[in-house]
ZAMARGU-4260 file (C-alpha; in steps of 0.2 Angstrom, whole numbers, plus 5000, padded with zeros to 4 digits):
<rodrens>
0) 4935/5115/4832 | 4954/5119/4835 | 4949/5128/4848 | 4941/5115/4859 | 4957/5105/4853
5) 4968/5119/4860 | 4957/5118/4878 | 4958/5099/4876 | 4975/5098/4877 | 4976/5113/4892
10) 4968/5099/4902 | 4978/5086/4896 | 4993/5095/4905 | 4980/5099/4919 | 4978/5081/4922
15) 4998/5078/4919 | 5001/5089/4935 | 4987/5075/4948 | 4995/5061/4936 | 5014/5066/4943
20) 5006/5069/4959 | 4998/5052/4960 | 5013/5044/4952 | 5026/5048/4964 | 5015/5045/4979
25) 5014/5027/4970 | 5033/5025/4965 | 5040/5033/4980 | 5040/5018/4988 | 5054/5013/4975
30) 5067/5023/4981 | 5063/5028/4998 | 5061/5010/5004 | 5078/5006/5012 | 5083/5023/5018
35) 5066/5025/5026 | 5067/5008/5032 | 5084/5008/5040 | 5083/5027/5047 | 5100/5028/5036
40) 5096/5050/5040 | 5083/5059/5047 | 5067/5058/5036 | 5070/5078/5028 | 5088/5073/5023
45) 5082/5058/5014 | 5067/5068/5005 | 5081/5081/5000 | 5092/5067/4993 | 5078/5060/4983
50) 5070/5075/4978 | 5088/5081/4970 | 5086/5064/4961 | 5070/5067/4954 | 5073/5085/4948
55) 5089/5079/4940 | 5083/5065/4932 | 5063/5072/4925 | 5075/5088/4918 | 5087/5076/4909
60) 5073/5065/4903 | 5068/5063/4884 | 5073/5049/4874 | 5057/5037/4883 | 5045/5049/4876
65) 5041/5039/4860 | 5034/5025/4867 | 5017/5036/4870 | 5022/5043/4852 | 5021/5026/4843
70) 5027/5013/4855 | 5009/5005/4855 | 4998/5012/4840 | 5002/5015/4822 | 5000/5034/4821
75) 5003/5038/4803 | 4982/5026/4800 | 4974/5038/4815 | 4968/5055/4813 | 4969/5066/4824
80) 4951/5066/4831 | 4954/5049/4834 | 4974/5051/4844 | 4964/5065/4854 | 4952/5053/4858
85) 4963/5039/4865 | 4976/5052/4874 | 4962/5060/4883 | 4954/5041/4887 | 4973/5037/4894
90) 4976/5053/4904 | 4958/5050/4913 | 4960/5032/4917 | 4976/5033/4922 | 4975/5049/4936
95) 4960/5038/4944 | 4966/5021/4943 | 4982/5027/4952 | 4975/5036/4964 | 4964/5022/4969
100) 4981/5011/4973 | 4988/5024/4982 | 4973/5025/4993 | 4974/5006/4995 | 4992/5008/5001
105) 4997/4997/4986 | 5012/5000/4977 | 5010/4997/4956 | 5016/5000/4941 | 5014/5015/4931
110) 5021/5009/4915 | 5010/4997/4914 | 4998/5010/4918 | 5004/5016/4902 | 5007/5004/4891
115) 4990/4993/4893 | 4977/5009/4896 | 4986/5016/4874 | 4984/4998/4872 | 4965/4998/4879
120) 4960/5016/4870 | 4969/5010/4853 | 4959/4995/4852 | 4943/5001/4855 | 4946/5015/4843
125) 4954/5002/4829 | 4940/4990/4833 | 4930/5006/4825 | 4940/5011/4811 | 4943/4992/4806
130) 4921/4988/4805 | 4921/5006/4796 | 4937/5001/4781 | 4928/4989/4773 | 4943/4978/4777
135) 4955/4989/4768 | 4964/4990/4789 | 4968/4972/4797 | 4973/4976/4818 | 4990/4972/4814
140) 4991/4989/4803 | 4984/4999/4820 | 4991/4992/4832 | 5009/4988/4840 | 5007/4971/4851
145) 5027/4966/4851 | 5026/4980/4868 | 5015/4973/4878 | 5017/4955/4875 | 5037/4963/4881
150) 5030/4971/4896 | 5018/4954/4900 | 5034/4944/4899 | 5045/4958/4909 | 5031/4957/4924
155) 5036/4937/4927 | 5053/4939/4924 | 5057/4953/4936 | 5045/4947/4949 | 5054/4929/4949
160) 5072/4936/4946 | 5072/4951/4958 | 5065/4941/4974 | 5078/4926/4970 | 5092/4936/4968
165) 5086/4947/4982 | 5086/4931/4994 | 5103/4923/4988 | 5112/4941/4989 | 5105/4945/5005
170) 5108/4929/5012 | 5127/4930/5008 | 5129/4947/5015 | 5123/4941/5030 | 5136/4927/5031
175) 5149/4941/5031 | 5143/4954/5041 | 5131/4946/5055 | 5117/4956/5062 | 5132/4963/5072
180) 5138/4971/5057 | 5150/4984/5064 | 5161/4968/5071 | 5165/4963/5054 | 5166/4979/5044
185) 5185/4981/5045 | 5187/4966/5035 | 5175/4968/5019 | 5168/4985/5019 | 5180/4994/5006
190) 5178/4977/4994 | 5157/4979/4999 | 5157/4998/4997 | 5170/4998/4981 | 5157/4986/4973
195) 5140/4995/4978 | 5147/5013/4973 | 5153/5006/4955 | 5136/4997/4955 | 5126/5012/4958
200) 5136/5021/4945 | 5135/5012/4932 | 5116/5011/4935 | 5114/5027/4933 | 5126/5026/4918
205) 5118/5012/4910 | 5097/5015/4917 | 5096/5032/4924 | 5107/5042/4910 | 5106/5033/4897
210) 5093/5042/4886 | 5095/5058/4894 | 5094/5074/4882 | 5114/5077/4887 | 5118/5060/4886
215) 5124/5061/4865 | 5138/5063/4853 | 5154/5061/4860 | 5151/5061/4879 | 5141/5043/4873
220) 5151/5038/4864 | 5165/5039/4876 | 5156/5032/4891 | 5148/5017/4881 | 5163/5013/4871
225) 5175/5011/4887 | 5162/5004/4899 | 5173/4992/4906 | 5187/5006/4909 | 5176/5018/4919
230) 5170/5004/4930 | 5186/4995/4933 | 5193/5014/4936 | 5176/5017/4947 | 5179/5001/4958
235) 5199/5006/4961 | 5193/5024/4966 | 5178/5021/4975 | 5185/5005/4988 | 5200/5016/4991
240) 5188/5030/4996 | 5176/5019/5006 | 5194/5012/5017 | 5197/5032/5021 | 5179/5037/5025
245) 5179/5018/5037 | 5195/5025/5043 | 5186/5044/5047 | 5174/5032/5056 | 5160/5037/5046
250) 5148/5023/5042 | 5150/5018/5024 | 5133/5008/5023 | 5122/5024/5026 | 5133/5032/5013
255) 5130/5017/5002 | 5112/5018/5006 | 5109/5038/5003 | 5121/5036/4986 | 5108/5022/4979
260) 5092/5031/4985 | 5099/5045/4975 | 5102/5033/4960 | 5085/5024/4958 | 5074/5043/4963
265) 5087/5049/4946 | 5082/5035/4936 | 5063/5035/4941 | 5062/5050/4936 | 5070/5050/4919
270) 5063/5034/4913 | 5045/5033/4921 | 5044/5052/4918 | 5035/5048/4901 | 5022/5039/4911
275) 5013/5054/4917 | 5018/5067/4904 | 5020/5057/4889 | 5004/5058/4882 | 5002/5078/4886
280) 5016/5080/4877 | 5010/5070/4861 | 4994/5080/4862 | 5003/5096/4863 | 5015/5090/4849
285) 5000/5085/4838 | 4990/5100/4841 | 5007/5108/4835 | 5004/5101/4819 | 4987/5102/4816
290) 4990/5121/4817 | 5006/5121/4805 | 4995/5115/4792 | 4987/5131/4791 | 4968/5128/4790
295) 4971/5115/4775 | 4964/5100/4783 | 4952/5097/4798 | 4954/5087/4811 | 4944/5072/4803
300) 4957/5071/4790 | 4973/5075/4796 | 4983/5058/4799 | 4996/5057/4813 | 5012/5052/4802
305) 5022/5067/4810 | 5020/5057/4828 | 5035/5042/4818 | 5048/5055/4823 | 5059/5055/4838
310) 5052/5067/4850 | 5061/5082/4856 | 5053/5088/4872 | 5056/5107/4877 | 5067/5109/4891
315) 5055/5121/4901 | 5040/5103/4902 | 5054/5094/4909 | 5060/5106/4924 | 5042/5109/4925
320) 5040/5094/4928 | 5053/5089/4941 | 5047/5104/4950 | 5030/5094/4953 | 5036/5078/4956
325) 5047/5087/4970 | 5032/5094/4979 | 5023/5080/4977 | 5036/5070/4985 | 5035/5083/4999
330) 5019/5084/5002 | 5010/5067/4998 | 5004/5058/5015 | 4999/5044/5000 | 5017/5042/4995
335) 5020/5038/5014 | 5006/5025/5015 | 5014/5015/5000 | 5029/5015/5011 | 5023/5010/5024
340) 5014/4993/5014 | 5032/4989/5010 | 5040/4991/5028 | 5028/4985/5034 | 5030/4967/5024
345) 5050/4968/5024 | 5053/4974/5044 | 5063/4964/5053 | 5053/4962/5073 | 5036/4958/5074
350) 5020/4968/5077 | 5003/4971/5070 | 5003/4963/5054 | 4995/4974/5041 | 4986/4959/5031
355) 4978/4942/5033 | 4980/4924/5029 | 4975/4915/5013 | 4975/4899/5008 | 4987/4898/4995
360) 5000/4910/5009 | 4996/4892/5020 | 4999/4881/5008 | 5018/4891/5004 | 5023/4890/5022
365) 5019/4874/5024 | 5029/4866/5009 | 5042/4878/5012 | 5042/4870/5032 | 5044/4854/5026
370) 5058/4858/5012 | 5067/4867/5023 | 5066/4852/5036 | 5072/4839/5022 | 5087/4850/5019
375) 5090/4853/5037 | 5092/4835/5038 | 5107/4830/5028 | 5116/4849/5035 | 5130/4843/5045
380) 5125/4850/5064 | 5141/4861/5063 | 5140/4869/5047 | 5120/4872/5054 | 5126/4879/5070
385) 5139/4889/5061 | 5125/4897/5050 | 5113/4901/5064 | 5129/4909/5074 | 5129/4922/5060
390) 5110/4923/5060 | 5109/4929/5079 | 5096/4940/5078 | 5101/4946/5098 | 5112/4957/5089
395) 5107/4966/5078 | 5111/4983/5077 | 5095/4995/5073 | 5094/5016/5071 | 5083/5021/5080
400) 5064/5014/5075 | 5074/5006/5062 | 5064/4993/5050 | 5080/4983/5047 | 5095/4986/5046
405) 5108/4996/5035 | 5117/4981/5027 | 5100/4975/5022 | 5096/4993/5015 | 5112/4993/5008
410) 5107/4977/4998 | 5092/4983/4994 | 5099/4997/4984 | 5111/4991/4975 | 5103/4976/4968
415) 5088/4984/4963 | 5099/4998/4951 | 5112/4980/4947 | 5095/4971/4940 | 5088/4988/4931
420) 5103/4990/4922 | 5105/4974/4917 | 5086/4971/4911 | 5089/4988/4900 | 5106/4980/4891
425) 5095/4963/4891 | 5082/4975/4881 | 5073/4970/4893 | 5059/4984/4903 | 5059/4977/4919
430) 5048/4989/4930 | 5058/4999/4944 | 5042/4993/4954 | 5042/4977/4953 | 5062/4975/4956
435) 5063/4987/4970 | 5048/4978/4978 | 5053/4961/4974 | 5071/4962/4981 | 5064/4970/4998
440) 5054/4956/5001 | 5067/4942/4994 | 5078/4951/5006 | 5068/4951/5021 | 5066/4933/5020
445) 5084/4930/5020 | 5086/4940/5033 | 5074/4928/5044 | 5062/4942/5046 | 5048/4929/5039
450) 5047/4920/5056 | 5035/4905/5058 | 5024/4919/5066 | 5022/4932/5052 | 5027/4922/5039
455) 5009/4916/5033 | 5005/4936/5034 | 5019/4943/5023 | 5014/4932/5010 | 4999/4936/5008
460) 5002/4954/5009 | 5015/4950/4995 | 5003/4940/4984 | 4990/4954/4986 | 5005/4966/4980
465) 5007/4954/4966 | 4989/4951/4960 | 4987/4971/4960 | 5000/4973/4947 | 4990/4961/4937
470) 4973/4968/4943 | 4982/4985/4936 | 4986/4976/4919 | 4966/4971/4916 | 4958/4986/4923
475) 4970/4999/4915 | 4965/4991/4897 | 4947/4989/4900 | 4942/5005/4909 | 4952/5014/4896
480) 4944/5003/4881 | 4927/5008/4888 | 4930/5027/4890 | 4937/5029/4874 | 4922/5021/4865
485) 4911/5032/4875 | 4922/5048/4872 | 4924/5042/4852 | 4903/5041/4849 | 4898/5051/4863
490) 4909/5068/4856 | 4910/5085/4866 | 4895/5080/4877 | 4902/5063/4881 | 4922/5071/4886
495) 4913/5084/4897 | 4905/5068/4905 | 4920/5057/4909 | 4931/5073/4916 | 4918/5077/4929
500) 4915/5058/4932 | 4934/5059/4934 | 4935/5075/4945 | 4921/5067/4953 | 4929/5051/4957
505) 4946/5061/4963 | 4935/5072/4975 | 4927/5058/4981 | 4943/5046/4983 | 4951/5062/4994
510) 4936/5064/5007 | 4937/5044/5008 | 4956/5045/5012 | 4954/5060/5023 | 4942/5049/5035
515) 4956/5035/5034 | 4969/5047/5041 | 4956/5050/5054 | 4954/5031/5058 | 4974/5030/5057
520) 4978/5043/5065 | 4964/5035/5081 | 4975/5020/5080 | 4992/5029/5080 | 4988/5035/5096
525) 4988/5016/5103 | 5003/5013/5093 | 5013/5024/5100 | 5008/5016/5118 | 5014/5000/5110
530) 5032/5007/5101 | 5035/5010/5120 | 5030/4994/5127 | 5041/4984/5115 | 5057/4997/5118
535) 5056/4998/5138 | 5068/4989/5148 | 5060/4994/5164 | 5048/4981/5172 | 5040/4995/5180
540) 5038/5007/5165 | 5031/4992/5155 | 5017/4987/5169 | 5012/5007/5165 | 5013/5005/5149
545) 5005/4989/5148 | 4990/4996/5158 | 4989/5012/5147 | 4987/5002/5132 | 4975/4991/5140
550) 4963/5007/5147 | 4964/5014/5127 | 4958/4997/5119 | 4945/4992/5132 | 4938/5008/5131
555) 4938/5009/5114 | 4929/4992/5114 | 4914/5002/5124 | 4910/5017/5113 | 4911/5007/5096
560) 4898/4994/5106 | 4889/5008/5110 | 4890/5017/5095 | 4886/5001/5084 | 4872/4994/5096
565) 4862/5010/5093 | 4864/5012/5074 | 4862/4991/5071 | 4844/4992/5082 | 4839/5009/5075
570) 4844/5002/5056 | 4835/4988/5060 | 4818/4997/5068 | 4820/5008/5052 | 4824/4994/5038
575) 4840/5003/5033 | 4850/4988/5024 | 4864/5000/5020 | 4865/5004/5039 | 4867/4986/5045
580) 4879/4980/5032 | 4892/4993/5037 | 4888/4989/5055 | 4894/4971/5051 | 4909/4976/5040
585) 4915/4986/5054 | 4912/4972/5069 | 4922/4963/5057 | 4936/4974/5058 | 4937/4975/5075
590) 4935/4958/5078 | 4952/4957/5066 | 4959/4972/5076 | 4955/4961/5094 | 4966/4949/5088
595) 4982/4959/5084 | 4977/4968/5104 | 4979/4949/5108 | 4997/4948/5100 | 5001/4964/5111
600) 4995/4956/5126 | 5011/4943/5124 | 5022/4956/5119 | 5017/4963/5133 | 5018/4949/5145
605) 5035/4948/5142 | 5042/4964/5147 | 5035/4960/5166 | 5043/4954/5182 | 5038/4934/5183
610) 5026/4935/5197 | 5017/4951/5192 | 5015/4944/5174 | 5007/4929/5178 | 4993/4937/5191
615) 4992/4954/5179 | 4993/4942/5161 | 4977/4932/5168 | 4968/4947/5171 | 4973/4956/5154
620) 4967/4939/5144 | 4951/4940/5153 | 4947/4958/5149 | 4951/4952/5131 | 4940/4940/5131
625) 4925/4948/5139 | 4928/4963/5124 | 4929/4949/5110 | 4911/4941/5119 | 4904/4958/5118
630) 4910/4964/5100 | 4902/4944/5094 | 4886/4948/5104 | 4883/4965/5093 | 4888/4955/5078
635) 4874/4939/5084 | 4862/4952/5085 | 4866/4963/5069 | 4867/4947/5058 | 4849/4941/5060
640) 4842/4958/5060 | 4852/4963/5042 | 4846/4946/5035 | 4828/4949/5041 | 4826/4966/5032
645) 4836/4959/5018 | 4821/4947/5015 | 4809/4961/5017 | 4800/4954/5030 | 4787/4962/5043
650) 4795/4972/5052 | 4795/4976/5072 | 4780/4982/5078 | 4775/5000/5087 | 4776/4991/5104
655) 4791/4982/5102 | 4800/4997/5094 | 4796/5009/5108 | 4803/4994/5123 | 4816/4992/5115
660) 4821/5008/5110 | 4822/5013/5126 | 4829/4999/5133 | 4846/5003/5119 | 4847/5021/5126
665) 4847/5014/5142 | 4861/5001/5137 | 4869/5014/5128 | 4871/5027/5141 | 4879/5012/5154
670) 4892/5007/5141 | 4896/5027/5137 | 4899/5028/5157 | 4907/5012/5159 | 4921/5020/5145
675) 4922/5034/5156 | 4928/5025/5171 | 4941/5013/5161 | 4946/5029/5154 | 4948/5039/5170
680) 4955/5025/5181 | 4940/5028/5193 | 4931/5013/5199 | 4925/5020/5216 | 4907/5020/5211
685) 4910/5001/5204 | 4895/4994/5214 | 4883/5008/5206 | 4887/5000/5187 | 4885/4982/5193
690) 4868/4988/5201 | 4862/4996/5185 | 4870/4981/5175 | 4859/4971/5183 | 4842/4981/5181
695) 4846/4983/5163 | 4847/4962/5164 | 4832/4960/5173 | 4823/4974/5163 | 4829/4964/5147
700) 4821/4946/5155 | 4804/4956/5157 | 4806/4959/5137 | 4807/4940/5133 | 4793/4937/5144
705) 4782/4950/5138 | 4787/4944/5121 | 4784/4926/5125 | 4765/4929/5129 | 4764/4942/5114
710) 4768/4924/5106 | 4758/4914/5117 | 4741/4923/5113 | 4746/4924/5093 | 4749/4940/5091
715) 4761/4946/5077 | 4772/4937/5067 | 4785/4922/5072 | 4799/4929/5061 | 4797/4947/5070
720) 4796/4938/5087 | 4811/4927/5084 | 4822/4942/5080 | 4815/4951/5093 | 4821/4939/5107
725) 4839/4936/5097 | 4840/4954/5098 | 4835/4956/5118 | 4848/4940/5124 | 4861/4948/5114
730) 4860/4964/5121 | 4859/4955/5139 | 4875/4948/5135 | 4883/4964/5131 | 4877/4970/5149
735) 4881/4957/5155 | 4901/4954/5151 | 4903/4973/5150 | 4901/4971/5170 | 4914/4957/5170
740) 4925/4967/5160 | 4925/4982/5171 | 4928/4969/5186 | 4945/4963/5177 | 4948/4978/5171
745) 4949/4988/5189 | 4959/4970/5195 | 4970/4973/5182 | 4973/4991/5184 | 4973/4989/5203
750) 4990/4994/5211
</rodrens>
């Protein structure tokens, strides 16, 4: 039995070196946020900086190891079948329910992660224990709750405190420094810089140091004891420095910017670093133990008492495990979609917003409309003018690309490691998540990023951030409850069970994001048609690029029409539920992707010379429409055709299967030539697609007629004839505006 216990904890580590892999694709975002978002350096010379960070700060690490020790269960009333069982119940939920946020985009916190998936296992394994003591064990004796009541607490409070504090600072930095920030920087950026580099210091002090391995004895007793000296003599030293480096005419806020990266990638790393190997390292020191009892107990009888002790973990797992989070920070394309959730939420210019509305997001910018009204109202008009003369976004100075700009990244930064490190002297655990997230977003609203156009969008994108820390919170604890009673009753057979459902799961989750990338990387493509549009000065350059872009969507429109027409009729002729349900979900995404093209259009618009824009805009709304009409019609004929095989009843019959049939590899082939043309430019042989548009119409009326007396002599069923004919006018409508769009289309790229 040792010896499956000596292979059980080999795969603990196993799953340690996906868990750190996951985790910092999660918490990246946390400290690559502003330096990514600003373009503060070049994208290697940030990951350099962080990953130095992260290797410093996971080989200093220790002292936050005992929360998975005894922070949450009572180890000295578990045996250590039972630990074994929870630690193996938390390492599996934990690699899957991360990975799953990651693949969502969705930044989330891993202690949480932690805290409630021991809190899930120990339950269900006290729950067991307690019905089997005779009612000599009470849940209180099993179980630590004072933790995760703390952390429930900590999620409001550093949500709530981060995002004001992220608004009021930002807004006063934007007082002083203007979007024209290098006009003012003469006057306040030693004071700014001074205070941002002792700020960032004494984060790391205080968060990011504190319980490092080399962090004891004298060398803390002479930092904590004269605090207020080292930061007064910090402040003194660091604003005389940041005058000389102005003076050198190097840009204080990217230094600002790349020192608190570093800071908050440190501290990540040494506090969160028992997130993903704390519980390998418990099961390592347990199995330790077991063994230096020499054979005289088993491991049914052996209670964990030993686990009380402080841990002392090994220097080797801690460079080990910097080394991983390096090169998982190097080479996750995950850690880069979490970024890009929170720039894309915090940006400062518009653009394709990455979520929807909601109701409650509407009912925010409202009520927020009118307070802002009502205080509006008793501002003297000066003091108002005044204000919005130092909110002139005309001039704002971006990096290239740039997100926003460095005095908000600066901000960003140095709040985030001010409210960590005062949460840890508060005692309080306030996730580097949720703060770093927070004050991006309260930031960006200050910053009037949050215009009446997008503002209804980034609150719900924020919302759906925030409900995922929660959803985290209930999933971590129940799936983890779940696995462990299955793992506990279940024994050997039931372990080898839930790790190939887990390896399962993984594989699965990485062929699913693997087919995103794809769909990204299709949509990058148009995007990068767009960057262009929106940086050109060049009225000529834009009406190019405005026709580019314009060729890619409509053709895109096409091939999707053609490829859904022919999978929504042939599901349908061959009652394939599953077939027509993802039909619909993907019409439905491209109806939500029309809209945004829409968006572009005025963007677009905008960029042209005034008589061209109103003769070419006319043209480019129409082809819109004429693609949303046709992307409606194959959902009007999908719809009825998913609900008809939904009810499970009769189906089409062999004569109307065969018409129309041929009639949707008929239709199929013109939309599939018709692409071709928007795509090549060539509309020479135009007349021969309108003549074939309008056979394929009059071949489509001789359906409905032959229908209609198939109905007439009652023959067949109604319900089958009713979708018949639906099916054959919707199909009529594609036809049909595909040919108007082609007629725009060659108007609009006309010369």
């Amino acid at each position: 039995m040792e010896t499956f216990y000596l292979f059980l904890v080999i795969f603990l580590f196993v799953l340690a070196v996906f868990d750190l892999s996951v985790g910092v694709s999660n918490d990246a975002v946390n400290f690559l946020n502003s330096a990514i978002g600003s373009r503060a350096a070049s994208f290697k010379v940030i990951m350099v900086i962080a990953a130095i960070g992260i290797f410093v700060g996971a080989s200093l690490s220790n002292g936050m190891m005992d929360i998975a020790r005894h922070g949450i269960y009572q180890p000295q009333h578990f045996f250590f079948s039972e630990i074994m069982c929870i630690l193996l119940a938390v390492m599996l939920t934990d690699v899957v329910l991360l990975d799953i946020f990651n693949s969502l985009g969705m930044p989330t916190s891993t202690t949480v992660s932690l805290v409630f998936e021991l809190l899930g296992g120990t339950v269900a394994i006290a729950l067991v224990k307690i019905a089997h003591s005779d009612g000599a064990l009470q849940l209180g004796d099993l179980l630590n709750t004072d933790k995760a009541f703390t952390v429930i607490l900590a999620i409001f409070l550093s949500v709530a405190i981060a995002f004001f504090f992220g608004t009021v600072v930002q807004y006063l930095s934007r007082l002083i420094f203007t979007f024209n920030y290098k006009k003012h920087t003469k006057y306040f950026i030693a004071l700014f810089g001074g205070l941002a580099a002792t700020s960032i210091l004494y984060f790391m002090l205080i968060k990011g140091l504190k319980e490092s391995s080399f962090m004891n004895g004298d060398l803390k007793d002479l930092v904590y004891s004269n605090t207020s000296l080292v930061v007064w003599g910090a402040f003194i030293l660091f604003t005389i420095l940041m005058q000389i480096l102005h003076w050198l005419k190097v840009n204080v806020f990217k230094v600002i910017v790349m020192l608190g990266t570093f800071a908050l990638a440190l501290a990540f790393a040494g506090n969160d670093l028992v997130n993903f190997i704390g519980v390998p390292l418990v099961g390592y020191s347990s199995y330790i133990d077991l063994m230096a009892q020499g054979g005289t107990t088993t491991t049914d009888t052996f209670l964990m008492g030993s686990l009380l002790a402080p841990a002392q973990t090994p220097w080797y797992f801690l460079v080990g495990s910097g080394l991983v989070m390096v090169i998982a920070l190097a080479t996750s394309k995950k850690a880069h979609n979490v970024v890009k959730t929170s720039l894309d939420l915090s940006r400062q210019s518009e653009g394709n917003e990455s979520f929807g509305t909601s109701p409650v997001a509407r009912m925010l910018v409202r009520t927020c409309n009118n307070a802002s009204s009502t205080i509006l109202s008793v501002v003297p008009p000066r003091v108002k003018d005044w204000i919005d003369s130092r909110f002139n976004n005309d001039e704002i100075i971006l990096e290239d690309r740039a997100s926003f700009d460095l005095v908000r990244a600066s901000v960003n930064v140095v709040l985030s490691g001010l409210l960590i490190a005062l949460g840890t002297s508060l005692k309080l655990p306030l996730s580097t998540t949720y703060v770093a997230f927070m004050v991006a977003m309260g930031s960006s609203l200050a910053d009037r990023a949050w215009g009446r156009e997008s503002a209804v969008y980034r609150i719900t994108g924020v919302l759906s951030v925030i409900g995922g820390w929660f959803i985290t919170a209930g999933a971590a604890f129940t799936i983890c409850f779940l696995v462990a009673i299955v793992i506990y009753f279940g024994g050997i057979a039931a372990m080898a069970a839930m790790v190939g459902l887990a390896v399962y799961m993984l594989i699965r989750s990485q062929i699913a994001y693997k087919k995103k990338l794809k769909k990204e990387a299709l949509k990058e493509e148009v995007n990068t048609t767009v960057a262009k549009l929106r940086d050109t000065t060049d009225s000529h350059e834009a009406l190019s690029l405005f026709r580019e872009h314009s060729r890619e969507e409509l053709q895109s429109v096409l091939l999707f029409t053609a490829d859904a027409l022919d999978r929504s009729v042939h599901g349908f002729m061959n009652e394939n539920l599953r077939e027509l349900r993802k039909v619909l979900n993907e019409v439905e995404e491209k109806k939500i992707h029309l809209k945004q093209v829409k968006r572009v259009g005025t963007l677009g618009v905008t960029h042209l010379e005034h008589d061209i824009a109103v003769e070419k805009g006319l043209y480019y709304y129409q082809g819109n429409d004429f693609a949303s009409e046709i992307i409606f019609s194959v959902r009007r004929l999908t719809e009825p055709s998913k609900e008809h095989v939904d009810n499970n009843f009769s189906p089409l019959s062999e004569i109307q299967k065969t018409d129309f049939g041929k009639m949707t590899e008929s239709i199929v082939v013109y939309l599939k030539r018709c692409a071709s043309m928007i795509e090549k430019n060539d509309y020479h042989r135009l007349d021969d697609v309108i003549a074939e548009s309008v056979a394929l119409t009059n071949q489509l009326t001789a359906l409905k007629k032959g229908e209609l007396k198939r109905i007439q002599g009652q023959s067949g069923s109604t319900k089958v004839s009713m979708v018949y004919l639906n099916m054959v006018q919707e199909a009529q409508n594609v036809v049909s505006f595909t040919a108007n769009l082609i007629k725009v289309s060659r108007k609009f790229q006309k010369e």
